[in-house]
mmCIF file of the C-alpha atoms, coordinates in Angstrom:
data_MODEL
# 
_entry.id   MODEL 
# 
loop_
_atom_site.group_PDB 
_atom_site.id 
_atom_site.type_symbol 
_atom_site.label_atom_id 
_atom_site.label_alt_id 
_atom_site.label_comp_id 
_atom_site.label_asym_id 
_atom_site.label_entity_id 
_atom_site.label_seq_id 
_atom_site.pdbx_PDB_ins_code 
_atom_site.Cartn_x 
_atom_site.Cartn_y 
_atom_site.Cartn_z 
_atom_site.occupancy 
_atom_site.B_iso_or_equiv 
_atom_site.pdbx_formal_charge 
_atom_site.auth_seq_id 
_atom_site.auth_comp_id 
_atom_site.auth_asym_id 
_atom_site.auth_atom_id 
_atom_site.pdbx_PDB_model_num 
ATOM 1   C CA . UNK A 1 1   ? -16.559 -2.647  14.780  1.00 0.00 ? 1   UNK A CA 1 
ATOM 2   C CA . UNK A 1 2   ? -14.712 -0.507  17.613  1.00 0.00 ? 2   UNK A CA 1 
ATOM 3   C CA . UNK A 1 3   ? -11.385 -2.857  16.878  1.00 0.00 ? 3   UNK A CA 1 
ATOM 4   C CA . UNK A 1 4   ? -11.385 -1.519  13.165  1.00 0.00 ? 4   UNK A CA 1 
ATOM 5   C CA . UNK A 1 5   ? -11.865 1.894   14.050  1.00 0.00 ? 5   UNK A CA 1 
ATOM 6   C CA . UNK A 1 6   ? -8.263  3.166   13.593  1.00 0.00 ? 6   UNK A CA 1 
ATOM 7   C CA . UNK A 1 7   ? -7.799  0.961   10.529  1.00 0.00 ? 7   UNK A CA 1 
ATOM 8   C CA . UNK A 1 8   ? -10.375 2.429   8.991   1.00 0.00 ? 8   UNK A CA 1 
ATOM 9   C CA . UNK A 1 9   ? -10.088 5.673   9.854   1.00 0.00 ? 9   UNK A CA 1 
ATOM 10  C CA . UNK A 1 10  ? -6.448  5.849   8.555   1.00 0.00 ? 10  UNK A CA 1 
ATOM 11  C CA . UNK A 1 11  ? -6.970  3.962   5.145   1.00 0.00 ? 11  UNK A CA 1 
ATOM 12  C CA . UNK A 1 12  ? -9.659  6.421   4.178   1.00 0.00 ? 12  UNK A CA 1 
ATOM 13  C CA . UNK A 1 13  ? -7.075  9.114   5.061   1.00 0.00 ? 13  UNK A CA 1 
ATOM 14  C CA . UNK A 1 14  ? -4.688  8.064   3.118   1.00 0.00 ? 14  UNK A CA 1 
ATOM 15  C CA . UNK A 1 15  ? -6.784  7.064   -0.218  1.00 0.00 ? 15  UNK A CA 1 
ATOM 16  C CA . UNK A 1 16  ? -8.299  10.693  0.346   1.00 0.00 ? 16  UNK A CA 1 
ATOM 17  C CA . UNK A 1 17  ? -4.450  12.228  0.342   1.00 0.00 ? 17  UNK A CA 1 
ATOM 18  C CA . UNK A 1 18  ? -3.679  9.885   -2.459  1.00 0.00 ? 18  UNK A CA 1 
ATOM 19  C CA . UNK A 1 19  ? -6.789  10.782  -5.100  1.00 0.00 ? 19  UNK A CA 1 
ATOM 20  C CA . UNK A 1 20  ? -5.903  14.572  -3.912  1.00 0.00 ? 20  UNK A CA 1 
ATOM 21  C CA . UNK A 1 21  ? -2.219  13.798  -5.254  1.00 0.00 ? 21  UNK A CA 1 
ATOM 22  C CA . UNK A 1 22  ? -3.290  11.848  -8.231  1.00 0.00 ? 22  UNK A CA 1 
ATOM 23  C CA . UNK A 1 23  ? -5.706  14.841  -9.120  1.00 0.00 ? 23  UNK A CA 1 
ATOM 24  C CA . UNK A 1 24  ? -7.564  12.336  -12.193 1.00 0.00 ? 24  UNK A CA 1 
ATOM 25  C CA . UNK A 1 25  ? -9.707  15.195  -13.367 1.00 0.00 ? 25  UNK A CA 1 
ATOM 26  C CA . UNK A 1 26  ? -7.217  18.164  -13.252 1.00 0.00 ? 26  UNK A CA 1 
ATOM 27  C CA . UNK A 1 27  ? -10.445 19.848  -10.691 1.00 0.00 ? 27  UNK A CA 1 
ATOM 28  C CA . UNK A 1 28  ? -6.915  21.369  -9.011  1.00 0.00 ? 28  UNK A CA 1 
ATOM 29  C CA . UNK A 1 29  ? -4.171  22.987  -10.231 1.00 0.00 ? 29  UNK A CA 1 
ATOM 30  C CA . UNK A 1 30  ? -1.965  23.565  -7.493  1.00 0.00 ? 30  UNK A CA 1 
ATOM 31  C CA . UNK A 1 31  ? 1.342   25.324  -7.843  1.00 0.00 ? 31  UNK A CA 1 
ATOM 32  C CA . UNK A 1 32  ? 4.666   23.607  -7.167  1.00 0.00 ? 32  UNK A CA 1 
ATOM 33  C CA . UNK A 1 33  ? 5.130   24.416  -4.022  1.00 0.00 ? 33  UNK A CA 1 
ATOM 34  C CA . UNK A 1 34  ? 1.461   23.773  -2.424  1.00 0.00 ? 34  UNK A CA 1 
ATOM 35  C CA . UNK A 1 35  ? 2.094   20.398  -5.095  1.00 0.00 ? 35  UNK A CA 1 
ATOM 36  C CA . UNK A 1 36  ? 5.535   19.307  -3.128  1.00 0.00 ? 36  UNK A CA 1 
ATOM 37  C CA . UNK A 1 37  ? 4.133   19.925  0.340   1.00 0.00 ? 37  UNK A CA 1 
ATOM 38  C CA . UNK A 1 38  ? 1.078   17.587  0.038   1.00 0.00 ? 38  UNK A CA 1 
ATOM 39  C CA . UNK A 1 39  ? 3.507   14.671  -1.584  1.00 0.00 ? 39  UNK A CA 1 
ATOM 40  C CA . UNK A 1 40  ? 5.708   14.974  1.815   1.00 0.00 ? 40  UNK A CA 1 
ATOM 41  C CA . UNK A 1 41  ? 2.224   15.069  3.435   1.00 0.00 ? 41  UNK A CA 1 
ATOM 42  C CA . UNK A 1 42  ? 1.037   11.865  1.664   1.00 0.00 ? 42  UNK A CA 1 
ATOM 43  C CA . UNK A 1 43  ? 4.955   10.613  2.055   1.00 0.00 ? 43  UNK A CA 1 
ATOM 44  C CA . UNK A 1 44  ? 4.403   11.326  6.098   1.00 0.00 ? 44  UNK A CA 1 
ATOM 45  C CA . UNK A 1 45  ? 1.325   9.615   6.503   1.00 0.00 ? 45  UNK A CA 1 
ATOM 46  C CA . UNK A 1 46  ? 1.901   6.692   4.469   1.00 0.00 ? 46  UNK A CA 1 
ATOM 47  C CA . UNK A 1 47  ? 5.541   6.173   6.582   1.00 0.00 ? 47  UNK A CA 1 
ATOM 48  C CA . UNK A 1 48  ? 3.111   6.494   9.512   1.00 0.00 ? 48  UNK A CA 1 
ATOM 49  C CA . UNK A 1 49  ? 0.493   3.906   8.153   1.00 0.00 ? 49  UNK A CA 1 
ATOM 50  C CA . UNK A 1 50  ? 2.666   1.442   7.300   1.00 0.00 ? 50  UNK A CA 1 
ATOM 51  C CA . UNK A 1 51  ? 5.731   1.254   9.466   1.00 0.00 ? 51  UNK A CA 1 
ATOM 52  C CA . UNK A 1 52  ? 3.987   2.816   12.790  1.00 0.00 ? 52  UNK A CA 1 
ATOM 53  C CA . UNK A 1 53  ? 0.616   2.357   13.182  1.00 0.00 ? 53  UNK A CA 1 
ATOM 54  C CA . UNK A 1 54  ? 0.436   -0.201  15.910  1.00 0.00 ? 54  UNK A CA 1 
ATOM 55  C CA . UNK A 1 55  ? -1.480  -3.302  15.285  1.00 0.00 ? 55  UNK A CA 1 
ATOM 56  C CA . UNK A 1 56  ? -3.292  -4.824  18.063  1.00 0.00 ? 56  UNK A CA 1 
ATOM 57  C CA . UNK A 1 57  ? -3.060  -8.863  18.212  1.00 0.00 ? 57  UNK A CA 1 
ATOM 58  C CA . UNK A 1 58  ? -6.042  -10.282 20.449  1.00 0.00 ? 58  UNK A CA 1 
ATOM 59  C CA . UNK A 1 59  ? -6.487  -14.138 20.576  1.00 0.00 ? 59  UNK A CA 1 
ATOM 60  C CA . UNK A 1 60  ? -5.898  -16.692 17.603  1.00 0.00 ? 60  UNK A CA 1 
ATOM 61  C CA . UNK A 1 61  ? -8.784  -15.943 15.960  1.00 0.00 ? 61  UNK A CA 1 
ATOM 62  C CA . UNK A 1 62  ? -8.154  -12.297 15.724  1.00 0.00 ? 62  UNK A CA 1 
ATOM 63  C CA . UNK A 1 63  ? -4.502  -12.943 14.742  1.00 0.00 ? 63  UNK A CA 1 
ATOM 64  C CA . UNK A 1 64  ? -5.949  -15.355 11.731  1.00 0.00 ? 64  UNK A CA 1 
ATOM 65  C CA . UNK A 1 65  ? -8.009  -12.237 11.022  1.00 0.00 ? 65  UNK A CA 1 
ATOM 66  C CA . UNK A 1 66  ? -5.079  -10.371 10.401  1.00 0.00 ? 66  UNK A CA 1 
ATOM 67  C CA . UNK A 1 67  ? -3.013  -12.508 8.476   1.00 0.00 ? 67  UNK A CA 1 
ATOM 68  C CA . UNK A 1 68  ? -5.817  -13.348 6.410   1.00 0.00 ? 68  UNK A CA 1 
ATOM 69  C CA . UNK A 1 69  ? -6.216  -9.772  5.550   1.00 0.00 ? 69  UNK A CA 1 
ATOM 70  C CA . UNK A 1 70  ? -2.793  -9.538  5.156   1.00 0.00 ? 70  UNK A CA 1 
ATOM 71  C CA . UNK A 1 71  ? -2.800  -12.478 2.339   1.00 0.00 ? 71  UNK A CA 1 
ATOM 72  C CA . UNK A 1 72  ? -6.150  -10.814 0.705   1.00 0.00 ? 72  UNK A CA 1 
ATOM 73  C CA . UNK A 1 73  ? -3.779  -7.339  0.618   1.00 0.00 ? 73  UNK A CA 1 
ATOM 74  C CA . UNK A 1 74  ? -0.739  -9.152  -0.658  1.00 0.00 ? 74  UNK A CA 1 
ATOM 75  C CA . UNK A 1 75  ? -2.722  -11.246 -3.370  1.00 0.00 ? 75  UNK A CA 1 
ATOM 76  C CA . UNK A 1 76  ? -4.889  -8.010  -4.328  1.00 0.00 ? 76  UNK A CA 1 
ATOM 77  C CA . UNK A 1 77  ? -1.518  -5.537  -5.084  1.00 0.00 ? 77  UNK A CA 1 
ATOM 78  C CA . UNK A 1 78  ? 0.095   -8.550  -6.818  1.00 0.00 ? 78  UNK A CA 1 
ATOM 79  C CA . UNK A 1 79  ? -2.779  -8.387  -9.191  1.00 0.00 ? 79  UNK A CA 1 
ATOM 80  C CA . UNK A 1 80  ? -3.299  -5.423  -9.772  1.00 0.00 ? 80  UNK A CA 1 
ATOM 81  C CA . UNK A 1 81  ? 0.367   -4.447  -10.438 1.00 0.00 ? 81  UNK A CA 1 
ATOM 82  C CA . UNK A 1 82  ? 0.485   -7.557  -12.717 1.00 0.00 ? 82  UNK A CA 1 
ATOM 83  C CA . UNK A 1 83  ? -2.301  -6.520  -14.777 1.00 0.00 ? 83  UNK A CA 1 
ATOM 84  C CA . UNK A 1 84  ? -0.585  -2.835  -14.674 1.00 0.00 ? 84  UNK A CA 1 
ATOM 85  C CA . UNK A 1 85  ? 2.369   -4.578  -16.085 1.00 0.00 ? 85  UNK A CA 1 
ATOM 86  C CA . UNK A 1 86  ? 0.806   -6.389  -18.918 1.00 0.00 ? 86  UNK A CA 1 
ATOM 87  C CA . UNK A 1 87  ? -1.889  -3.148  -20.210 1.00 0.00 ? 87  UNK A CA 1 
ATOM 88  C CA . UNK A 1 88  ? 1.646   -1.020  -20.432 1.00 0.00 ? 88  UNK A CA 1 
ATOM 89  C CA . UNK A 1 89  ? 3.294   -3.771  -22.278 1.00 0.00 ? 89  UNK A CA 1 
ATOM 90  C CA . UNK A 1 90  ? 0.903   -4.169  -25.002 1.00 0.00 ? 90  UNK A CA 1 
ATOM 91  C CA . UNK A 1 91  ? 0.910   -0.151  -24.898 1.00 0.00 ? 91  UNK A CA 1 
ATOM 92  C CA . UNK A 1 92  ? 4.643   -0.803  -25.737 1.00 0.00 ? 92  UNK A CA 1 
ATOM 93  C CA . UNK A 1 93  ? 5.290   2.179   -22.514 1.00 0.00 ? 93  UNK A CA 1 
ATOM 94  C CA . UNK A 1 94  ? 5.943   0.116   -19.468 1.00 0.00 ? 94  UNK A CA 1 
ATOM 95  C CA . UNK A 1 95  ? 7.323   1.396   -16.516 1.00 0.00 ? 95  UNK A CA 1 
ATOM 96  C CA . UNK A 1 96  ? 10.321  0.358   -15.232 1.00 0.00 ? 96  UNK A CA 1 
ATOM 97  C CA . UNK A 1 97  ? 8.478   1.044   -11.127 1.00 0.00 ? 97  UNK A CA 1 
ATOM 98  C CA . UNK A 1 98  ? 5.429   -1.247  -12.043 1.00 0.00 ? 98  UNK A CA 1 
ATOM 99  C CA . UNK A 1 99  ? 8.012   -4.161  -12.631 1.00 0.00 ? 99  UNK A CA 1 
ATOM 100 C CA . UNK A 1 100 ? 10.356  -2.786  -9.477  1.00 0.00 ? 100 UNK A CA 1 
ATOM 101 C CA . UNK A 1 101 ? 7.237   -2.802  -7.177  1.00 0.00 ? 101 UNK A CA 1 
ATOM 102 C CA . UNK A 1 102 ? 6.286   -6.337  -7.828  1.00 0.00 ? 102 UNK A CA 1 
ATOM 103 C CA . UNK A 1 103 ? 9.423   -7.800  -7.506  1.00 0.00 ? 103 UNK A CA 1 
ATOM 104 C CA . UNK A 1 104 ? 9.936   -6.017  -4.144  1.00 0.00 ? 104 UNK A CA 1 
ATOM 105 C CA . UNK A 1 105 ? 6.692   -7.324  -2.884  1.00 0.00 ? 105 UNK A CA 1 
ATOM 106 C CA . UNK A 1 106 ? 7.675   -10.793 -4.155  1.00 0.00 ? 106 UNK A CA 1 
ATOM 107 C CA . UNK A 1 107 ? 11.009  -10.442 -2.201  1.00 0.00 ? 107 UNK A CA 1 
ATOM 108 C CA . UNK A 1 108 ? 9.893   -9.013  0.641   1.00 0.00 ? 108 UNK A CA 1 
ATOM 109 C CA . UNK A 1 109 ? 7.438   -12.323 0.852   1.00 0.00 ? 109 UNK A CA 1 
ATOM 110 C CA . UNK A 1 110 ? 9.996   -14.777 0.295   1.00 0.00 ? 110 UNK A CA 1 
ATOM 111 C CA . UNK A 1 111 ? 12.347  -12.829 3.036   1.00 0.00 ? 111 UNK A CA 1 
ATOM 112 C CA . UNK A 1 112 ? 9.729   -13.041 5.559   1.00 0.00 ? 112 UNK A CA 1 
ATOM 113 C CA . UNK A 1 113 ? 8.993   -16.784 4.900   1.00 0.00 ? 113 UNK A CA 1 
ATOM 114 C CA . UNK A 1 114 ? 12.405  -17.245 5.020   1.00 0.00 ? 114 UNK A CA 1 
ATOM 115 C CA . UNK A 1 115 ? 12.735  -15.007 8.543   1.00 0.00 ? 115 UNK A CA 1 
ATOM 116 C CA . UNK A 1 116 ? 9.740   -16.918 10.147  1.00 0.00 ? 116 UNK A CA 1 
ATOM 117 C CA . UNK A 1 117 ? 10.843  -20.216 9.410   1.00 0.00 ? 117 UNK A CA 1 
ATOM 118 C CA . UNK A 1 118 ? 14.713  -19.760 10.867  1.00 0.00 ? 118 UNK A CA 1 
ATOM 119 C CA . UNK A 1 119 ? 13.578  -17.485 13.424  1.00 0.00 ? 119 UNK A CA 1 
ATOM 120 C CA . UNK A 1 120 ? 9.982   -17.825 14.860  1.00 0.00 ? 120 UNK A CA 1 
# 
């Protein structure tokens, strides 16, 4: 439990900035300013999630840990944003960044298949 910690501590974090951005119940109504500061906050944090936050590879069986968390992650957003694609189709309103952010995870998949394979 000690190893998951961080990992833990930071996705709560963030899903706590992001349902404070989202706002679903209008409970806030923050003016534009206060508004644009806790985007670049959620921004911030999210660069620092993803990109920085330092991942700490123990032996093989913590490293299948990962990548099998990785894969459940992957598989999950796919879903999700696939689903998201196909409610705002049959609404006849979909969203040109649904579409945009599932081919970029798609991509980004093939490109690091493609970089492991020639490379690792």
């Amino acid at each position: 439990m000690k190893e998951i910690r961080g990992e833990l501590f930071v996705s709560l974090v963030l899903i706590a900035l992001l349902g404070i951005v989202f706002n679903p119940w209008n409970t806030a109504m923050p003016d534009f300013m206060i508004m644009s500061l806790l985007l670049g906050l959620v921004v911030i944090f999210t660069v620092f999630a993803v990109f920085v936050w330092r991942e700490n590879h123990g032996d093989e069986r913590e490293v299948f840990h990962r990548h099998f968390a990785d894969r459940i992650g992957y598989l999950a957003g796919s879903a999700f944003l696939l689903l998201a694609i196909v409610v705002e189709e049959l609404n006849h309103a979909l969203d040109r960044w649904l579409v945009a952010a599932l081919a970029v995870m798609v991509l980004g998949k093939v490109a690091g298949l493609i970089y492991g394979k020639r490379k690792l």
